[in-house]
C-alpha positions in Angstrom: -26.5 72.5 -13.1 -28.6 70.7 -16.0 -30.0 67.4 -15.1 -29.2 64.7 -17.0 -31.4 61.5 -17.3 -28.5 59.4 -18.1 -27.0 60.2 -14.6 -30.2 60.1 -13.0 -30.8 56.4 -14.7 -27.3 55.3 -13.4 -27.8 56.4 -9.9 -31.0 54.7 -10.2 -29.2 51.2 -11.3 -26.8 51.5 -8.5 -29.0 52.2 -5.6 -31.9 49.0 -6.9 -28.4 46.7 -7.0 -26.6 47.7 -4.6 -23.9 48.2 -6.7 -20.3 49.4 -5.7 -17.3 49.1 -7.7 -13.8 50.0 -6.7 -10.2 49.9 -8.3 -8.2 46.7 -7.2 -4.6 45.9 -6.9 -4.1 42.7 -8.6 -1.2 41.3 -11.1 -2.8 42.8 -14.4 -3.5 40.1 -17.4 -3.1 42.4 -20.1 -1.2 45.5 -19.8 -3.9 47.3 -21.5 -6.1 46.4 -19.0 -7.3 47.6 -15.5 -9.2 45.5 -12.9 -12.7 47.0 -11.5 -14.0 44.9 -9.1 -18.0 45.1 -9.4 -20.1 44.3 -6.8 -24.5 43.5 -7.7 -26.6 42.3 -5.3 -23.5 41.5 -2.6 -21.6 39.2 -5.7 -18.6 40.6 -6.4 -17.1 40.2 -10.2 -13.7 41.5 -11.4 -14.1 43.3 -14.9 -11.3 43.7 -17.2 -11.5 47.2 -18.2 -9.5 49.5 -21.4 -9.0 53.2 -19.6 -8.7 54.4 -22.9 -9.2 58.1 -21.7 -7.9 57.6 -18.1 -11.1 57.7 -16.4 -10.4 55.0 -13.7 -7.9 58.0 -12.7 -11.0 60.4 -11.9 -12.2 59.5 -8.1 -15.4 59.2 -9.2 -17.5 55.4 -8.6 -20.4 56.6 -10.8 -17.4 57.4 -13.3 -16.5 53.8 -13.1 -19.9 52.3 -13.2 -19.8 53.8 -16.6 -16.6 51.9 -17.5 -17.3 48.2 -16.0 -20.9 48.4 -17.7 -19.1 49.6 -21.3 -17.1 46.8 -20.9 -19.6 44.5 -20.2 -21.8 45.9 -22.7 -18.5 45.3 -25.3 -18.3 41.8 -24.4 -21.7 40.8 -24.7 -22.0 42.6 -28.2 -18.8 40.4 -29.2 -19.6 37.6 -31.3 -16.6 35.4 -29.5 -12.8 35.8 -28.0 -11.2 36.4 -30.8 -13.9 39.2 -31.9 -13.1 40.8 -28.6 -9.3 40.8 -28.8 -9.5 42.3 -32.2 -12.2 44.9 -31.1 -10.0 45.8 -28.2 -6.6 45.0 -30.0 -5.8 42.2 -27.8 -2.8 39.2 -27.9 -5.5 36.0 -28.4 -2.8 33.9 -27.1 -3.2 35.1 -23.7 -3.8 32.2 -21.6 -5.0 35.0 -18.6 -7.3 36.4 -21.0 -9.1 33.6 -22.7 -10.1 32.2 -18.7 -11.6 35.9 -18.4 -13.4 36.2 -21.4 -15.0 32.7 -20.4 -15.5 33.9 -16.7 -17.3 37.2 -17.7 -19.4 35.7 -20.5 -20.3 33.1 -18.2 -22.1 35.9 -16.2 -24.0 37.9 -18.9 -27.2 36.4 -18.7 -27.0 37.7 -15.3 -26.5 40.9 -16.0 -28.9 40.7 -19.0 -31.6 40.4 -15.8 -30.7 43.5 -14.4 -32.4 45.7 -16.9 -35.9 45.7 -18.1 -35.4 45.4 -21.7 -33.2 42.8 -21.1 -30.2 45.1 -22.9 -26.9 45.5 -21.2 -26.5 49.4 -21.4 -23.4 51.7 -19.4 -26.8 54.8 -19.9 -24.0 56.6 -21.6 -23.7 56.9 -25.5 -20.6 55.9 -27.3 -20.5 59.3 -29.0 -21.1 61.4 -25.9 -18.3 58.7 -24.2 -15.8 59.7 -27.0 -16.7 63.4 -27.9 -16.5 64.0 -23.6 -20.0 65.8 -23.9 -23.1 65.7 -21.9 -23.3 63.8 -19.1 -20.0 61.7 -19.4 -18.3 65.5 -19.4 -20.1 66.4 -16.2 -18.7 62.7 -14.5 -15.5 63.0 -15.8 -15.3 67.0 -14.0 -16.5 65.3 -11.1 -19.1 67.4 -11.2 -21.9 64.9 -10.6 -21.2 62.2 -8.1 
């Protein structure tokens, strides 16, 4: 099997934080979104995640590492709420939403401390994410847990 360093960076991550996330059963705020709920360092944070491709189906935690930390990375590049709901083609009006997006954003800085550079990053590429090549292939095969 090739070896790639993006996997070998996110196993990396999750071991130095401790990291676990798993799917949760919760009353959804958005229908286009699924809860993750992400656990750093033993503090647990729910993240609102699009499954655009139905990875979250894939039993696969790595896989879904990938997804909580491309959301992350999606809200911290937003320049505010309504950015975000038009980047993920989102109702603004959504009460449920706006307390999330306040929640979450209330934490990036937090997150910003967990890597070096001070750069939120899933280790994945957007274009490998959406082509399904490389190393997002291999954890979407299940290949590389």
């Amino acid at each position: 099997m090739i070896d790639f360093s993006e996997i070998e960076l996110l196993k990396q991550f999750k071991k130095k934080f401790d990291t676990c996330i798993n799917r949760i059963e919760i009353d959804k705020i958005d229908n286009q979104l699924y809860p993750l709920e992400l656990t750093i360092n033993q503090k647990k944070y729910i993240v609102q995640t699009d499954d655009e491709y139905g990875d979250l189906q894939i039993d696969n935690e790595l896989l879904h590492l990938v997804i909580a930390l491309k959301e992350i990375e999606t809200l911290e590049a937003s320049t505010d709420y309504l950015n975000w709901c038009k980047q993920l083609n989102l109702n603004a009006s959504n009460d449920k939403l706006l307390s999330y997006y306040k929640e979450i954003i209330s934490h990036i800085y937090d997150f910003k401390n967990l890597f070096e550079d001070g750069i939120i990053t899933s280790f994945i590429s957007d274009l490998d994410f959406q082509l399904n090549a490389g190393a997002i292939q291999l954890l979407r095969l299940n290949r590389y847990i």
